[in-house]
VEXDREN-2710 file (C-alpha; in Angstrom, 1 decimal):
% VEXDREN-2710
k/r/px/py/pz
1/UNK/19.0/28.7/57.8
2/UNK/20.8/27.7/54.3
3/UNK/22.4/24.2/54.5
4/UNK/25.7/25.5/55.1
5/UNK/25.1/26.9/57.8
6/UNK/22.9/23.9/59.1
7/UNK/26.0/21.9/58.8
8/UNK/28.1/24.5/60.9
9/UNK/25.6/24.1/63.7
10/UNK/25.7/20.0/63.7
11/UNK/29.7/20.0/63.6
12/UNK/29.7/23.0/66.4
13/UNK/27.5/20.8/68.4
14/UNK/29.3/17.4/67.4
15/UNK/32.7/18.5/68.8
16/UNK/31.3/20.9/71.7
17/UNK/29.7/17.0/73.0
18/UNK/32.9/15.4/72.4
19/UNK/34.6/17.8/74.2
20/UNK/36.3/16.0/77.5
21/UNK/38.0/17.5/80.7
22/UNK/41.7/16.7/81.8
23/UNK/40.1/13.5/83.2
24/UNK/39.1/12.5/79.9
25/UNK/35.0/13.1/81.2
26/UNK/32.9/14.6/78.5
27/UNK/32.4/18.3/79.6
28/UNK/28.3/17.9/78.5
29/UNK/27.3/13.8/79.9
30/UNK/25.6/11.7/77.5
31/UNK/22.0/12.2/78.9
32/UNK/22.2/15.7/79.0
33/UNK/23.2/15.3/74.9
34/UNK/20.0/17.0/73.4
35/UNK/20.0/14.8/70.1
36/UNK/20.0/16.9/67.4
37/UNK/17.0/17.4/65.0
38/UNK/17.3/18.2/61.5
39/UNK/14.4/19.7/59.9
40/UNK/14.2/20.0/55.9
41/UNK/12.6/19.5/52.8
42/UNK/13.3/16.4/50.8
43/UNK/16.6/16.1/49.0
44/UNK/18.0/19.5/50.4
45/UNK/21.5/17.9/51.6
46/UNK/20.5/16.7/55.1
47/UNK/22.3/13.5/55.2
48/UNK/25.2/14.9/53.1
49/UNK/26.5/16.9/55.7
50/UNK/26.2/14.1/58.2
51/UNK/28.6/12.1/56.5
52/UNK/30.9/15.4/55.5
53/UNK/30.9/16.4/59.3
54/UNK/32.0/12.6/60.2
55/UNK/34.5/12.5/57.7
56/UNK/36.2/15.7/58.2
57/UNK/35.9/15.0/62.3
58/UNK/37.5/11.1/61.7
59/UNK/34.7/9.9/63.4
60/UNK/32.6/6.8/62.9
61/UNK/29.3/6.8/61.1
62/UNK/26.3/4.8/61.7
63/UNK/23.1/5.3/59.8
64/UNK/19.5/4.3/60.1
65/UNK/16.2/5.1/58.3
66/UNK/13.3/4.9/61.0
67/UNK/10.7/4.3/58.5
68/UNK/11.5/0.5/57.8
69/UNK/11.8/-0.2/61.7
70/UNK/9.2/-1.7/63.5
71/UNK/8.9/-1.9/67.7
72/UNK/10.4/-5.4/67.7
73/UNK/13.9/-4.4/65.7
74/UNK/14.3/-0.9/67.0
75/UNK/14.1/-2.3/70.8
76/UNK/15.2/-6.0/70.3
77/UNK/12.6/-9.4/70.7
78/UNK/11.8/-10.0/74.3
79/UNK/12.5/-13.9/75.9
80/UNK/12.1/-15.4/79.4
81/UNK/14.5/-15.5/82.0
82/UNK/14.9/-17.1/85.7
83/UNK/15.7/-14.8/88.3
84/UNK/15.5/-15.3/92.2
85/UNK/14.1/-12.5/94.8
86/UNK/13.7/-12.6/98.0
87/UNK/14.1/-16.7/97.7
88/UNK/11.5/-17.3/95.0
89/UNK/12.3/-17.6/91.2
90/UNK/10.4/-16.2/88.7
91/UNK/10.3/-15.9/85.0
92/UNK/11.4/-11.9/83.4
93/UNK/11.2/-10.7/80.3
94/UNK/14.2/-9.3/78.8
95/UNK/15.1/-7.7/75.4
96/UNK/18.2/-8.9/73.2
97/UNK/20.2/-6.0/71.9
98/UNK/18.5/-3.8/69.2
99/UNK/19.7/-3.9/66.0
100/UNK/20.3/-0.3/65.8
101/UNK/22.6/-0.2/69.1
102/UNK/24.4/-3.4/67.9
103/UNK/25.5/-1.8/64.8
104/UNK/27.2/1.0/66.9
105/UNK/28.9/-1.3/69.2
106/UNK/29.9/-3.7/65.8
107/UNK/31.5/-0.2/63.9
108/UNK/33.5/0.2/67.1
109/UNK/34.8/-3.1/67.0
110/UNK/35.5/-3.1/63.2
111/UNK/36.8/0.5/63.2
112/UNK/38.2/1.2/66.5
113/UNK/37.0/3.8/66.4
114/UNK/35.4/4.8/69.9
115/UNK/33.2/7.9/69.2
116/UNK/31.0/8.4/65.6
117/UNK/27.6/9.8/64.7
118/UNK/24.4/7.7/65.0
119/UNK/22.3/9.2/62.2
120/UNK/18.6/8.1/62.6
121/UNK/16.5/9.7/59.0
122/UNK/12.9/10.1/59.3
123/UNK/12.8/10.3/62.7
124/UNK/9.1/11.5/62.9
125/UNK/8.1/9.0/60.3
126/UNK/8.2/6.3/62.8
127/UNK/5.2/3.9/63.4
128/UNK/2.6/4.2/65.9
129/UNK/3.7/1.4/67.8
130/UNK/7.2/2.2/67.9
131/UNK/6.3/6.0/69.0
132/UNK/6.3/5.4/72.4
133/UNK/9.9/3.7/72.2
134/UNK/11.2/6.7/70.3
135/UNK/10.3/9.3/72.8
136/UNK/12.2/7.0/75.4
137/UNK/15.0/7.0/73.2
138/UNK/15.3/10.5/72.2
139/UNK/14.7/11.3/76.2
140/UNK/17.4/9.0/77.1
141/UNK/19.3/7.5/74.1
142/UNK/18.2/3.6/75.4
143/UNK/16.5/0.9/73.1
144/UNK/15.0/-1.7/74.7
145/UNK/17.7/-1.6/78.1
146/UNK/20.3/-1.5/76.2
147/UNK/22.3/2.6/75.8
148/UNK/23.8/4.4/73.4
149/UNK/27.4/4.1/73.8
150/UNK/29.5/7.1/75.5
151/UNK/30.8/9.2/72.8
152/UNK/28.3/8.6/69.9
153/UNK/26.3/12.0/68.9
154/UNK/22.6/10.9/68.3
155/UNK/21.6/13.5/64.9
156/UNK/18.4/12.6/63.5
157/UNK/16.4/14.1/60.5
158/UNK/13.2/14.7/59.3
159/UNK/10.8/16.4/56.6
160/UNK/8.1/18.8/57.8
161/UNK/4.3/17.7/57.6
162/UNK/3.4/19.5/54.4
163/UNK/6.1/17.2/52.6
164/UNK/5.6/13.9/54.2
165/UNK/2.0/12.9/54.6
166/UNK/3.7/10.3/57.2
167/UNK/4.9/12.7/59.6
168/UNK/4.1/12.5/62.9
169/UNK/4.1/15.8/64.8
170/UNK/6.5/15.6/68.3
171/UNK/4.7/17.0/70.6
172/UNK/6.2/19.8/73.3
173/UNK/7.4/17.0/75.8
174/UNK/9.5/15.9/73.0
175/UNK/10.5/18.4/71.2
176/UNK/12.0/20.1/74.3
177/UNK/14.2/17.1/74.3
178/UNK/15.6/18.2/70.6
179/UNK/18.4/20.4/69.0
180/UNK/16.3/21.5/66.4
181/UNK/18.0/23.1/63.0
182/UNK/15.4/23.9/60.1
183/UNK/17.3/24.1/56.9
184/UNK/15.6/25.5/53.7
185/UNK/17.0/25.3/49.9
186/UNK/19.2/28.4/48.8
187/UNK/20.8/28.1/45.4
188/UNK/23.5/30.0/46.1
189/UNK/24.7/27.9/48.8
190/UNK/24.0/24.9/46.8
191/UNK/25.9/25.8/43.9
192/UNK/28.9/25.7/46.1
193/UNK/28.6/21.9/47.1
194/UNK/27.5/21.3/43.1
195/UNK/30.9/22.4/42.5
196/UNK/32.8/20.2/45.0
197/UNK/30.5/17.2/43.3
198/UNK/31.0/18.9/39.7
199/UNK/27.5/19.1/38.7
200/UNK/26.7/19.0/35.0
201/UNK/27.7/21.9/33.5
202/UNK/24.0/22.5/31.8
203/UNK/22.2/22.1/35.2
204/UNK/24.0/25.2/37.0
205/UNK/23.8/27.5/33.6
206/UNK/20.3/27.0/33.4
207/UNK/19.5/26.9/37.1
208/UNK/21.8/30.3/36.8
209/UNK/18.9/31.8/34.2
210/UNK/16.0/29.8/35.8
211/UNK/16.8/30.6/39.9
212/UNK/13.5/29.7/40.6
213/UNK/13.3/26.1/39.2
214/UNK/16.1/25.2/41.9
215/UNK/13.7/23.8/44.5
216/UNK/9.8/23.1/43.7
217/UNK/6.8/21.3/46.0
218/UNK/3.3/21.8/44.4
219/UNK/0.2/20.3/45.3
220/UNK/-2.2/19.7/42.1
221/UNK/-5.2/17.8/41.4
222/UNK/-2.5/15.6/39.6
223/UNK/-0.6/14.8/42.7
224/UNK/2.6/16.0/44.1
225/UNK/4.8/18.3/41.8
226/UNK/8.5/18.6/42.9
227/UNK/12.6/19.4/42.1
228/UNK/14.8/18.9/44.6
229/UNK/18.6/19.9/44.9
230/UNK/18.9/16.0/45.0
231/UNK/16.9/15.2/41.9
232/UNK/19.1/18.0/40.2
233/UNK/22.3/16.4/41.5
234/UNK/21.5/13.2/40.1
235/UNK/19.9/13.7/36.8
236/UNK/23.9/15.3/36.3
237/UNK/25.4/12.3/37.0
238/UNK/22.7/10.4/34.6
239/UNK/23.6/13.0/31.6
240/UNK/27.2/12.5/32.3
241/UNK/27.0/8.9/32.1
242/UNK/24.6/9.2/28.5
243/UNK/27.0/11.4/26.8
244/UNK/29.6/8.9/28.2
245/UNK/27.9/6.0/26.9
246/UNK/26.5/8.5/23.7
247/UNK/22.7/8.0/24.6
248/UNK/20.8/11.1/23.6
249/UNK/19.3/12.8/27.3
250/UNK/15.8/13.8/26.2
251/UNK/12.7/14.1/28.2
252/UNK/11.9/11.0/29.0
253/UNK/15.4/10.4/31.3
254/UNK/14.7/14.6/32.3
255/UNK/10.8/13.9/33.9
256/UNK/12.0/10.8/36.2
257/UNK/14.3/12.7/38.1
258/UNK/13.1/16.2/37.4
259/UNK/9.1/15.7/39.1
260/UNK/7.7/19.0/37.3
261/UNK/6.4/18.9/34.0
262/UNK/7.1/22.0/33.2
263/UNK/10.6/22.3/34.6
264/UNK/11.5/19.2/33.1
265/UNK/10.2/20.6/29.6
266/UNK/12.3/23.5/30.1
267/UNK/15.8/21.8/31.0
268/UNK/14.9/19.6/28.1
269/UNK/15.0/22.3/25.3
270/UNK/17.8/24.2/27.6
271/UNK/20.0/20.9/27.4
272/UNK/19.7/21.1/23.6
273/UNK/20.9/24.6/23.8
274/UNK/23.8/23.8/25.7
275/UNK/24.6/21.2/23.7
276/UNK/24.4/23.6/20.4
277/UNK/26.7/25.9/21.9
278/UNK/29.1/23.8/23.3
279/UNK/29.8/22.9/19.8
280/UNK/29.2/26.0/18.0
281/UNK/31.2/28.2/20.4
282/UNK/34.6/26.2/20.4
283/UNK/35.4/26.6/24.4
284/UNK/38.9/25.2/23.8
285/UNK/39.9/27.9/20.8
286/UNK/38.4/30.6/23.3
287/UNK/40.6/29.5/26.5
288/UNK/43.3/28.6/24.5
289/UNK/43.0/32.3/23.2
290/UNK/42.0/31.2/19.7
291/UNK/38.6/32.2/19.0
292/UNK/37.8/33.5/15.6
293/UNK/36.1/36.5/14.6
294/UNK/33.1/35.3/14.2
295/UNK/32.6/33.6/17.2
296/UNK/33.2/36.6/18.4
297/UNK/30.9/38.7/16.1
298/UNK/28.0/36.0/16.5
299/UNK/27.9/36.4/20.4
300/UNK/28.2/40.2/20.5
301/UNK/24.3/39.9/18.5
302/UNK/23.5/37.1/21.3
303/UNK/20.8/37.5/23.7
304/UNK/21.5/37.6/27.4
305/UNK/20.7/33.9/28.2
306/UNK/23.0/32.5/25.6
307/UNK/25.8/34.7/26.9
308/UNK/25.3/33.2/30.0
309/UNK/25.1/29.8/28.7
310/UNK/28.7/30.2/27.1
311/UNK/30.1/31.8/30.4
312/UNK/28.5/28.3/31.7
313/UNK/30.6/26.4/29.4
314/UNK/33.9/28.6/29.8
315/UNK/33.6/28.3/33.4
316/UNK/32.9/24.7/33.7
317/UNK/36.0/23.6/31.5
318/UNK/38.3/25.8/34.0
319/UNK/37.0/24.3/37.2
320/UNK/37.5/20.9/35.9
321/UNK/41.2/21.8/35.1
322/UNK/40.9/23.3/38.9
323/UNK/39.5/20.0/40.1
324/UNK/42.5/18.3/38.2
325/UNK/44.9/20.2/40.1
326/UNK/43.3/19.8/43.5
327/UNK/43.2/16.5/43.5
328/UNK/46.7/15.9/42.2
329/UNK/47.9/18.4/44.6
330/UNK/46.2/15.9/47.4
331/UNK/48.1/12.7/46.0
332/UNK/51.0/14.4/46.1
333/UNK/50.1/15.0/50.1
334/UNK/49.4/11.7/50.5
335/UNK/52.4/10.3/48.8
336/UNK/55.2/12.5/50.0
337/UNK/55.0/11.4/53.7
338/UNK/54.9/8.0/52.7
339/UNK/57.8/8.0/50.3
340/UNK/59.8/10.0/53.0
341/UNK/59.6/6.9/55.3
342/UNK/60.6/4.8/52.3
343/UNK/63.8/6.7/51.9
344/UNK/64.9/6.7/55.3
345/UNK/64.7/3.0/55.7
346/UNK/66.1/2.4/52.0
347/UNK/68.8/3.9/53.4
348/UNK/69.1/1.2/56.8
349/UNK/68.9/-1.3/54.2
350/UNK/65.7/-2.4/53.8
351/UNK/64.4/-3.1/50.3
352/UNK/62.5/-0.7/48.3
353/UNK/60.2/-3.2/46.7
354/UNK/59.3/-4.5/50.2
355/UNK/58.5/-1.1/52.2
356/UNK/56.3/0.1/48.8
357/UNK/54.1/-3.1/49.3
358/UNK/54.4/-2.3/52.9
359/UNK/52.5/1.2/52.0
360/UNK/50.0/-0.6/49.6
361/UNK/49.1/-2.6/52.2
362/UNK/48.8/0.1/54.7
363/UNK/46.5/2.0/52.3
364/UNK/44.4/-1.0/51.4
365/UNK/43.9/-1.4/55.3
366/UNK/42.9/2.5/55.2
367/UNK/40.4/2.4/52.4
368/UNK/38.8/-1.1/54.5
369/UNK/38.6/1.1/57.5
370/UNK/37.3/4.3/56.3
371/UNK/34.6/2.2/54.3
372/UNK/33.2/0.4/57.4
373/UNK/33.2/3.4/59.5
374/UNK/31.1/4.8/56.8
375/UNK/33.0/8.2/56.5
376/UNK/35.0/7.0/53.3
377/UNK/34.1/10.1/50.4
378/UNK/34.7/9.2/46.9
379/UNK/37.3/12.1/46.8
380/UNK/39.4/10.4/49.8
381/UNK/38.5/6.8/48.2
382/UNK/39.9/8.1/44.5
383/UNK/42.9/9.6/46.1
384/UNK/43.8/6.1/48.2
385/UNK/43.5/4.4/44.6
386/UNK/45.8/6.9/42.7
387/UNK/48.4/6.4/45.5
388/UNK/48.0/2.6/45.7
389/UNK/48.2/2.6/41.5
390/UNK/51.2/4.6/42.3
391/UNK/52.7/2.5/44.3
392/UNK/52.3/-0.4/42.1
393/UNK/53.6/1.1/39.2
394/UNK/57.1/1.9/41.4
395/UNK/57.2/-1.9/42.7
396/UNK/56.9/-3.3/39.1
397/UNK/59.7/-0.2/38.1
398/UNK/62.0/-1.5/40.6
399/UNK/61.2/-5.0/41.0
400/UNK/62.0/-5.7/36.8
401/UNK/65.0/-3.0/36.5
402/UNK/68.8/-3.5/37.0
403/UNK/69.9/-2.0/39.9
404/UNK/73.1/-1.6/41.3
405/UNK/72.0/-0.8/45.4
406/UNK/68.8/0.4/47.1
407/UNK/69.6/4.2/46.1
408/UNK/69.6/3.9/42.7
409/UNK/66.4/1.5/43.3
410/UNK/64.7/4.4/45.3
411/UNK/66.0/6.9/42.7
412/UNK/63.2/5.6/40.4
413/UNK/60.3/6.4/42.8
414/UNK/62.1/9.7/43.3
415/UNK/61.5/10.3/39.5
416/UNK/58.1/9.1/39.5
417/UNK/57.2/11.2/42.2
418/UNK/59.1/14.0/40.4
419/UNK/57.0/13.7/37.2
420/UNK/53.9/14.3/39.0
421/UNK/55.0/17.4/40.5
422/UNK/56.0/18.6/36.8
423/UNK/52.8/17.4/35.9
424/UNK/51.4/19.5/38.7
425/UNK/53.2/22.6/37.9
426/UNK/52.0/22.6/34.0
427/UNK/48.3/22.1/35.3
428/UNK/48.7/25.1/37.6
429/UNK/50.2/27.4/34.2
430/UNK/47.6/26.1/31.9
431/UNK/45.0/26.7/34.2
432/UNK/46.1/30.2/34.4
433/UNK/46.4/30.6/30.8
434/UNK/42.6/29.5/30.4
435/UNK/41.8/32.0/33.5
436/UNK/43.5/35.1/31.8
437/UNK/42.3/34.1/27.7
438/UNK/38.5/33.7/29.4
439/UNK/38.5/37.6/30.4
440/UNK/40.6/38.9/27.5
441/UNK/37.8/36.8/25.6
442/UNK/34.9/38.6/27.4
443/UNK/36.5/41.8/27.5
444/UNK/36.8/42.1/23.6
445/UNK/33.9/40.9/23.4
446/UNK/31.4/42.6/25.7
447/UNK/33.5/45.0/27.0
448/UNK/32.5/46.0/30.9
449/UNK/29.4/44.3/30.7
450/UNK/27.7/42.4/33.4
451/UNK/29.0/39.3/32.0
452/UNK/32.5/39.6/33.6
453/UNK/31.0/40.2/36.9
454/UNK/29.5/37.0/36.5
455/UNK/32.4/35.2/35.6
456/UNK/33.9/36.9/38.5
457/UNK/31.0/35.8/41.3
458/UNK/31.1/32.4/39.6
459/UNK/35.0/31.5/40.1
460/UNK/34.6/33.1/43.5
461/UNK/31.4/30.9/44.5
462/UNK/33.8/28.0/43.2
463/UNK/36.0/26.2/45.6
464/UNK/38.4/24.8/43.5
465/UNK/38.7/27.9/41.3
466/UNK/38.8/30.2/44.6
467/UNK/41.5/27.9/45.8
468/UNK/43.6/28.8/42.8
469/UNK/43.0/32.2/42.7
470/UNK/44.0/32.6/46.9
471/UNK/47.2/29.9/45.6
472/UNK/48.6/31.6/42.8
473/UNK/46.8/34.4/41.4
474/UNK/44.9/35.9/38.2
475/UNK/45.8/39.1/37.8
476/UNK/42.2/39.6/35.4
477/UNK/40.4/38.3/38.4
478/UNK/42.1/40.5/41.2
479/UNK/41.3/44.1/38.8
480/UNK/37.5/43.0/37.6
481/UNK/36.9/41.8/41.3
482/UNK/37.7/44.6/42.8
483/UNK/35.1/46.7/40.1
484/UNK/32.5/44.0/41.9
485/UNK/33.5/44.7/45.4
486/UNK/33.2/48.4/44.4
487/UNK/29.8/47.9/42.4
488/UNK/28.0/45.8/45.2
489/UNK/29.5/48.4/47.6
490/UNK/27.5/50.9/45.4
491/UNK/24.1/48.9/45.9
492/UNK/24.7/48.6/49.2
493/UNK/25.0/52.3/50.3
494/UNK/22.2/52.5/47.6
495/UNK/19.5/50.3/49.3
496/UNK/20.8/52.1/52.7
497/UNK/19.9/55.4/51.4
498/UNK/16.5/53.9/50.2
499/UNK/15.9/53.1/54.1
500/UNK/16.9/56.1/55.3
501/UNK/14.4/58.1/53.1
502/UNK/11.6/55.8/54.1
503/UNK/11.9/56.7/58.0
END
């Protein structure tokens, strides 16, 4: 299965064990919890949607990698004890608390947080010596003599042999103890979560013309070739940093996180492409419905892969605007309830200034929280800052202004907020604006060629533009998606027919 649906089956799970009676039992008990078992190739996303699936579920979040465990940590150190039977004392051994159960039992004090994910990567990495202990723990959830709490969701994660020459094959006994999900690389989902984390804009136009160089293992006389979804993932935030900082991105930065010579020769004189045509091609004049004639003229002699390079460009530029607007549209969420309770006790008598450091507070408290339960995304985490800088700006607005009451006080935060919504509303026309000057753009200039369906599949595989669309509308997108529908509709009967002849 595609990672996607890999994380559908660990959230399904996930709330189908924390799902109690009327008596507040869990419907499936603890030891009858298979752990679940995620099975992968390196850097395909398989701790990502751990965390996604504890942060959208508000539960806690407790990580471990199994490879730098030994026997002694995983189960706890043993020391003597006096204990009587039957009238005679003798010396036991016991086991202080493993480390890895402690720091379930510490995120539930810090958190309060009573139920959470214990994520244990590289589960079949673990050493010889501490085999033995696995197996007990995966059979039972216990380390040492000391349980897994009610409520926590063992998920554990693994490469297969042919990627980890430290794998240790389960055997049956085992293995019949597991949830197993095997996940495999598929660009297409991919691309959907490189949006969310808006991937450089030159790694999914070239991984759009070069499918195949998404995910790569090779054995050589060399060593070990690969790309990974994660090596592709970070090299874009490296180049974004570079152009940031204006360090050229050559070869040299390409090959450490891009492990295939040839791939990472490829992207290298691709990058340079993308660069010429980013400043060749003007994408502002074209969204902006400016673009000159022979802009125009010198892409209607262009060859496929440059076409595509530009739609690239086009497309990235709008779903930044669209990840603009998102975001602002989730401050806005986060603010309004909060400056809602402000009004209302404002209007009791309480001071402004006082109840908006009353919310900063209460959002420092949530960022502290969220961060030690180890769910905190840097989406959620830039949104709690743009509300506390909001906040801030309000208390210095009405701490240093001359009021005459508590309304006219509160007025100002009324403004502020009110500026944000305006600035909302003009993101949500100039994004439409660039939408509808994109396809008159393509139209002119190639007609009802393939590269509108493109731009078509490419919003729709989007998040942030698809959330627009489904929000407000594009009327260029509703008529050329609807030729798509119909065209893929045509293949499909097509390939139908195809079978049917072949019986």
């Amino acid at each position: 299965m595609n990672i996607k649906q890999a994380k559908d089956q660990v959230e399904n799970a996930i709330r189908a064990y924390l799902r109690k009676d009327r008596y507040g039992r869990y419907l499936i008990p603890s030891e009858k919890q298979r752990p679940l078992f995620i099975v992968g190739p390196s850097g395909i996303g398989k701790t990502a949607i751990v965390r996604q699936t504890a942060s959208k579920m508000g539960i806690a979040l407790v990580t471990y990698s199994m490879t730098h465990h030994t026997r002694q940590s995983a189960i706890g150190l043993p020391y003597i004890v006096k204990k009587n039977y039957g009238g005679r004392e003798y010396s036991v051994s016991e086991y202080t608390m493993s480390e890895i159960i402690a720091s379930v039992y510490d995120a539930m004090e810090e958190t309060g947080l009573k139920e959470g994910i214990l994520f244990l990567d590289e589960i079949n990495c673990v050493s010889e010596t501490l085999a033995p202990a696995m197996l007990q723990f995966l059979q039972y959830k216990v380390f040492g003599r000391h349980r897994v709490p009610d409520g926590w969701v063992v998920v554990t994660a693994g490469n297969p042999p042919e990627y980890n020459d430290s794998v240790r094959e389960f055997d049956i006994v085992t293995l019949d103890r597991l949830k197993i999900i095997n996940v495999e690389a598929d660009l297409n989902v991919w691309k959907q979560y490189a949006y969310e984390k808006a991937v450089h804009g030159s790694v999914m136009a070239y991984l759009e013309v070069r499918k195949s160089d998404f995910y790569i293992f090779e054995s050589t006389p060399e060593g070990k070739s690969f790309v990974t979804a994660r090596g592709w993932e970070d090299l874009s935030d490296m180049i974004k940093l570079y152009e940031l900082l204006d360090i050229p991105v050559d070869y040299d930065l390409i090959s450490q996180y891009i492990q295939n010579k040839k791939t990472a020769k490829d992207f290298a004189v691709y990058y340079e492409l993308y660069r010429k045509y980013s400043a060749d091609y003007r994408v502002g004049e074209i969204l902006s419905g400016n673009a000159s004639q022979s802009i125009r003229s010198t892409l209607r002699r262009a060859k496929f892969t440059e076409r595509l390079s530009l739609l690239g460009l086009l497309i990235d530029d709008i779903s930044a605007s669209c990840r603009e607007l998102a975001s602002l549209k989730t401050l806005l969420s986060e603010l309004y309830p909060m400056l809602t309770e402000i009004r209302q006790a404002s209007m009791s008598g309480s001071e402004t200034s006082v109840l908006l450091g009353e919310k900063i507070n209460s959002l420092n408290e949530k960022v502290m929280t969220l961060n030690k339960a180890g769910i905190l995304t840097k989406e959620e985490s830039d949104t709690l800052s743009s509300a506390r800088e909001f906040m801030e700006d309000c208390v210095k607005a009405v701490s240093f202004g001359n009021f005459a009451d508590e309304a006219s006080r509160f007025q100002t935060v009324r403004n502020a907020f009110s500026k944000k919504i305006e600035e909302k509303n003009a993101l949500v026309k100039e994004v439409g604006v660039k939408m509808e000057n994109m396809f008159a753009f393509l139209e002119d200039v190639f007609g009802e060629g393939q590269e509108i369906l493109v731009a078509v599949s490419e919003l729709t595989a989007n998040p942030y533009s698809a959330v627009y669309i489904a929000s407000y509308g594009c009327e260029s997108y509703s008529k050329h998606n609807k030729e798509l529908l119909f065209f893929e509709r045509e293949i499909e009967l097509a390939s139908k027919a195809d079978e049917i002849s072949e019986i």
